[in-house]
Biotite code that builds the C-alpha atoms (Angstrom):
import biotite.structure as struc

atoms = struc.array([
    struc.Atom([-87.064, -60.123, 139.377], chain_id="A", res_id=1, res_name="UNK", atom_name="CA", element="C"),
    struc.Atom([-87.690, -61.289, 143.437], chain_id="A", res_id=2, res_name="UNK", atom_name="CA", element="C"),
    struc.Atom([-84.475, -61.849, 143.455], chain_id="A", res_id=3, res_name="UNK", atom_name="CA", element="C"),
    struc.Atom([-83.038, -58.439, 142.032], chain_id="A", res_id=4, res_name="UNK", atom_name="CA", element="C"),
    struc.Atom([-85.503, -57.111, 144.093], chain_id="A", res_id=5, res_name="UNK", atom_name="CA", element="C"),
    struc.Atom([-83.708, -58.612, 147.624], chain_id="A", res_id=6, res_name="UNK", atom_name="CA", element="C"),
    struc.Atom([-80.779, -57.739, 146.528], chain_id="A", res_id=7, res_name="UNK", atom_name="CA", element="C"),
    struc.Atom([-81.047, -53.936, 145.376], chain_id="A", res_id=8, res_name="UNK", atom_name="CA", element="C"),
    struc.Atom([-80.561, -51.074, 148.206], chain_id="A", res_id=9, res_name="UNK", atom_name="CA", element="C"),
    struc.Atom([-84.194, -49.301, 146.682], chain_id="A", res_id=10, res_name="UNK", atom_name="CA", element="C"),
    struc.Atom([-82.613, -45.618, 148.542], chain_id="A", res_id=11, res_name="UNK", atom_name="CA", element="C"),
    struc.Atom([-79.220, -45.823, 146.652], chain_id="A", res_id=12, res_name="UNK", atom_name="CA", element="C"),
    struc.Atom([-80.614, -47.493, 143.253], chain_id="A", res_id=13, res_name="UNK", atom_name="CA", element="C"),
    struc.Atom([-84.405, -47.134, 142.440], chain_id="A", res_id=14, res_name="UNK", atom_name="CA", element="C"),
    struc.Atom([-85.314, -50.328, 141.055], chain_id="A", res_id=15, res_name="UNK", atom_name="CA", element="C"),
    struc.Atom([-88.217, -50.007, 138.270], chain_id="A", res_id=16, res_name="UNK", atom_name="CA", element="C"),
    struc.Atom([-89.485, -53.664, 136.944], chain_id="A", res_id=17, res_name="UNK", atom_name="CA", element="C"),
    struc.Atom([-91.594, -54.167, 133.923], chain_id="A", res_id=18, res_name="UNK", atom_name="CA", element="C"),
    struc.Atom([-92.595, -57.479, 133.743], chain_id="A", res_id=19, res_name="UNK", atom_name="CA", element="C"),
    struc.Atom([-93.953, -59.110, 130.325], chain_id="A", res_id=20, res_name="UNK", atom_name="CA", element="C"),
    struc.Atom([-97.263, -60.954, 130.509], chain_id="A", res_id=21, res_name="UNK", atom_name="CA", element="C"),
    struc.Atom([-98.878, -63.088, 127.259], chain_id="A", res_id=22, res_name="UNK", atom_name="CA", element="C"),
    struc.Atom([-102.257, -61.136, 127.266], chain_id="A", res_id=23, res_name="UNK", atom_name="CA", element="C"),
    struc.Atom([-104.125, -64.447, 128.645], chain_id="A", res_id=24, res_name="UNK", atom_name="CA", element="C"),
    struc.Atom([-101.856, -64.738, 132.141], chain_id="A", res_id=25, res_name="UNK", atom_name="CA", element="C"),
    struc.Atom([-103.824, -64.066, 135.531], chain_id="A", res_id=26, res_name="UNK", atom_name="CA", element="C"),
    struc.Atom([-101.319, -61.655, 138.069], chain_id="A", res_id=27, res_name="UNK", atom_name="CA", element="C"),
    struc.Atom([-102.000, -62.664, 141.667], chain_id="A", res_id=28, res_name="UNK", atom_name="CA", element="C"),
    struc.Atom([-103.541, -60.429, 143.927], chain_id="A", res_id=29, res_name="UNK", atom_name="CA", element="C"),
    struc.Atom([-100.610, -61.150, 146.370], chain_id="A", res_id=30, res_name="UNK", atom_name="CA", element="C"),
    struc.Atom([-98.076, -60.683, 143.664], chain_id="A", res_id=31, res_name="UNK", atom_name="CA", element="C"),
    struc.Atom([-99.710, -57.305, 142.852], chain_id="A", res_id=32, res_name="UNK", atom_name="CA", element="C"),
    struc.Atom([-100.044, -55.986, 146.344], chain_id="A", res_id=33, res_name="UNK", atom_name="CA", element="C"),
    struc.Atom([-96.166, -57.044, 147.503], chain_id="A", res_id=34, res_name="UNK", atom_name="CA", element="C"),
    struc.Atom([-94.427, -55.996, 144.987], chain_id="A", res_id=35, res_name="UNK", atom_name="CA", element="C"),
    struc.Atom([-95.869, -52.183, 143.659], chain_id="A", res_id=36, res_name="UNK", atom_name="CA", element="C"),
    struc.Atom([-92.621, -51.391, 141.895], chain_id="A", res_id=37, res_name="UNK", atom_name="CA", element="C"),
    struc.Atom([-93.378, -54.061, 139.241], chain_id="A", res_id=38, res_name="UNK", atom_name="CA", element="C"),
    struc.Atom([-95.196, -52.737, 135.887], chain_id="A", res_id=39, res_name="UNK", atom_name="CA", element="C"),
    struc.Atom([-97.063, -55.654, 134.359], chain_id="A", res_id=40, res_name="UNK", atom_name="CA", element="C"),
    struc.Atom([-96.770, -54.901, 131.116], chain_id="A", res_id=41, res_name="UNK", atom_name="CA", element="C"),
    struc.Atom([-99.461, -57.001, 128.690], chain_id="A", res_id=42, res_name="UNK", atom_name="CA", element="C"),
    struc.Atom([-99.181, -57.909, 125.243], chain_id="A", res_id=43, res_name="UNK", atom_name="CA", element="C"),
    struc.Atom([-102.394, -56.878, 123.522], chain_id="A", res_id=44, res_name="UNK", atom_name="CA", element="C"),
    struc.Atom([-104.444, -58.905, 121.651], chain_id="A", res_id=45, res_name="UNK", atom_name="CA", element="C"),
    struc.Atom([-103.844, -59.724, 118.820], chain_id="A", res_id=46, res_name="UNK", atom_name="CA", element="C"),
    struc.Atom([-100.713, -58.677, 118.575], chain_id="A", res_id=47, res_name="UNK", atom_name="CA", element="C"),
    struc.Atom([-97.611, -61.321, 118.033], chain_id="A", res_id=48, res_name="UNK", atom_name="CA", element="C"),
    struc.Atom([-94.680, -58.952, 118.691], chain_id="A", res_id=49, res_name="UNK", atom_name="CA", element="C"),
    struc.Atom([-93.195, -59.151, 122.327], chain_id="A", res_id=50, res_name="UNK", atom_name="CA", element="C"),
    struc.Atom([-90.561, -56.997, 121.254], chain_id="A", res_id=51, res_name="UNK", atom_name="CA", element="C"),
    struc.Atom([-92.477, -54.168, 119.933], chain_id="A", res_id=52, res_name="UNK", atom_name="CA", element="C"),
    struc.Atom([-94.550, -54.052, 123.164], chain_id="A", res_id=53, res_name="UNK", atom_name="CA", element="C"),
    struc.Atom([-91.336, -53.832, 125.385], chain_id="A", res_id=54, res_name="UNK", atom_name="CA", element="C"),
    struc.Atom([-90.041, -51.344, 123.140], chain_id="A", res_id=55, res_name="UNK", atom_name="CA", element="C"),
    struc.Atom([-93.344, -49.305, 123.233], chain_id="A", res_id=56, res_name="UNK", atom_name="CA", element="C"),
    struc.Atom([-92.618, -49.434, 126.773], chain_id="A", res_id=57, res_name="UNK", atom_name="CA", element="C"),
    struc.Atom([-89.453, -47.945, 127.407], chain_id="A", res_id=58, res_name="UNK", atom_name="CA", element="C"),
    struc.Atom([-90.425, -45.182, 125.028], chain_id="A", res_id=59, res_name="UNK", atom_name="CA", element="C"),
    struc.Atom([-92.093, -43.952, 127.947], chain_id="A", res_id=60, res_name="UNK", atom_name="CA", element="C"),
    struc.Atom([-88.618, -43.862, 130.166], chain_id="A", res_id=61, res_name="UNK", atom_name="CA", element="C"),
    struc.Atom([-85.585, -41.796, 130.092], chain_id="A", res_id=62, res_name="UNK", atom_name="CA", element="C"),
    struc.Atom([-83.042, -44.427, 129.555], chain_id="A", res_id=63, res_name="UNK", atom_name="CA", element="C"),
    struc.Atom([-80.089, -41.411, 129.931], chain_id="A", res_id=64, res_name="UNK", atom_name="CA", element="C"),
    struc.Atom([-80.692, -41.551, 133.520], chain_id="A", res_id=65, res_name="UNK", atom_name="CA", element="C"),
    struc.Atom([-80.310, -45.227, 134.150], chain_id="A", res_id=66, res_name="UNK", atom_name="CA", element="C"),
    struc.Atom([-77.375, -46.822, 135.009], chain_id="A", res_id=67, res_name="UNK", atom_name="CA", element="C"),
    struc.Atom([-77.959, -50.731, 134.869], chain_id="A", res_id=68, res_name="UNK", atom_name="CA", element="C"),
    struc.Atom([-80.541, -52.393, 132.890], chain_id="A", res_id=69, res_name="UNK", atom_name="CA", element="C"),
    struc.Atom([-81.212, -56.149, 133.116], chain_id="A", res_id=70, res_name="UNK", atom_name="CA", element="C"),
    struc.Atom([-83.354, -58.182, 130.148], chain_id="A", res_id=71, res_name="UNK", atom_name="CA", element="C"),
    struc.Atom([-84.472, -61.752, 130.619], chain_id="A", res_id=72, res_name="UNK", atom_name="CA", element="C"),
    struc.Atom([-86.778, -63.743, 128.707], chain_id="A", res_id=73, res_name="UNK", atom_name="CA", element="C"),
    struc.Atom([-86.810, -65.458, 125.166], chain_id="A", res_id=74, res_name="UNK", atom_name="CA", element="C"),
    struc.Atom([-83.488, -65.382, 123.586], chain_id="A", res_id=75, res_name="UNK", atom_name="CA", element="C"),
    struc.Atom([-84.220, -63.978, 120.149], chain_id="A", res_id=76, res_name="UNK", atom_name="CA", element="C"),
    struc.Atom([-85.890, -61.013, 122.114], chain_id="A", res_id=77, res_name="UNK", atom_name="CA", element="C"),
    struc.Atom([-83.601, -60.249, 124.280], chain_id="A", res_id=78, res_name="UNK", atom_name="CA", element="C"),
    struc.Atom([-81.002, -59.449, 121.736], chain_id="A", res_id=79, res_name="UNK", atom_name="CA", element="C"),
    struc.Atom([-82.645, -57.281, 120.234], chain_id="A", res_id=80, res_name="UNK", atom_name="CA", element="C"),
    struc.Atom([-83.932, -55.392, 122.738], chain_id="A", res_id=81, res_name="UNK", atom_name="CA", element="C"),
    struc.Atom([-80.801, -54.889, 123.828], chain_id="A", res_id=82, res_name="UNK", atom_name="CA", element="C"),
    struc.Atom([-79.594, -53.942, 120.793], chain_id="A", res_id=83, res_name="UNK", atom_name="CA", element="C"),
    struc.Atom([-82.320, -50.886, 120.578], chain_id="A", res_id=84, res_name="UNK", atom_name="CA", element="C"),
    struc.Atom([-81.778, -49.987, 124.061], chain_id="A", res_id=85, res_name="UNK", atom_name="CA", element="C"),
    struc.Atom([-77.931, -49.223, 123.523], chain_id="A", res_id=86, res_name="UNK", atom_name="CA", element="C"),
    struc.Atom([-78.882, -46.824, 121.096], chain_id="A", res_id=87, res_name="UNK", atom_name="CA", element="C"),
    struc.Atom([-81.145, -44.716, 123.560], chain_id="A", res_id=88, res_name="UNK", atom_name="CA", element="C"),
    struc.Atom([-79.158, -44.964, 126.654], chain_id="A", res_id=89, res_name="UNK", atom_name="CA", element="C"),
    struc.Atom([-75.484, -43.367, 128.320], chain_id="A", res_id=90, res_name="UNK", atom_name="CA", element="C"),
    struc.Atom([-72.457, -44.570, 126.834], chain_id="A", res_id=91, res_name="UNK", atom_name="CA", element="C"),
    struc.Atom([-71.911, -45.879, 130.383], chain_id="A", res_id=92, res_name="UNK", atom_name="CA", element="C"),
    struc.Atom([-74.531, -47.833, 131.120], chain_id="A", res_id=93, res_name="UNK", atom_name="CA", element="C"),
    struc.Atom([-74.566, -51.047, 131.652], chain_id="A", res_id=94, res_name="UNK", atom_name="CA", element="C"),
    struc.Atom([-77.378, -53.567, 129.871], chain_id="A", res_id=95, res_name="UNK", atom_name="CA", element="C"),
    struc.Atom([-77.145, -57.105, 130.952], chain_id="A", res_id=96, res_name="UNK", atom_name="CA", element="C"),
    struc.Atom([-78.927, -59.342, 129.044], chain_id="A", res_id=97, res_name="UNK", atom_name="CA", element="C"),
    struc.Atom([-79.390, -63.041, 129.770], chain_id="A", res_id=98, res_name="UNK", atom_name="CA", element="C"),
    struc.Atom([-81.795, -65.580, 127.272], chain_id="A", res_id=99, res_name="UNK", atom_name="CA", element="C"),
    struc.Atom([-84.046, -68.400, 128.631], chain_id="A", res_id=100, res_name="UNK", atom_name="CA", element="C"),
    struc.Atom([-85.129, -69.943, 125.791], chain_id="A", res_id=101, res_name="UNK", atom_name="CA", element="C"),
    struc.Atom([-84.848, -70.165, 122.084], chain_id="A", res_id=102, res_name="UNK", atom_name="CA", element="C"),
])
């Protein structure tokens, strides 16, 4: 996400981050304060579903307008997420999606 960050022009693309958090994980401060763009997004207690909570999340945004979106994480999520999201977004948008971890 730094590194997408560095590398996006924020006047010509807008660069919203939402960043997944087990509900237990401590943000910096620093982290926090350098970086306002990034939406820490946590998984509520109790809840096992890391995939429902992103989803929740990007209920709230209008997906027609973007033209890129990038998914990292856990590999089983990250196909399906992608999945729903390219049935809510422009047929020309892009949605790169790379797994960590099985």
């Amino acid at each position: 996400m730094l590194g997408l960050k560095q590398l996006t022009d924020p006047v010509e693309h807008p660069l919203e981050i939402g960043v997944f958090l087990q509900h237990d994980y401590q943000i910096p401060i620093e982290l926090r304060h350098e970086n306002p763009e990034f939406e820490f997004i946590r998984q509520p207690e109790g809840s096992s579903s890391s995939l429902d909570t992103l989803e929740n999340w990007t209920r709230n945004k209008d997906l027609i307008e973007y033209s890129s979106i990038y998914i990292a994480g856990y590999i089983p999520m990250v196909r399906e997420l992608r999945k729903k999201l390219k049935t809510r977004t422009h047929y020309n948008t892009t949605i790169y999606a790379h797994g960590f971890w099985r």
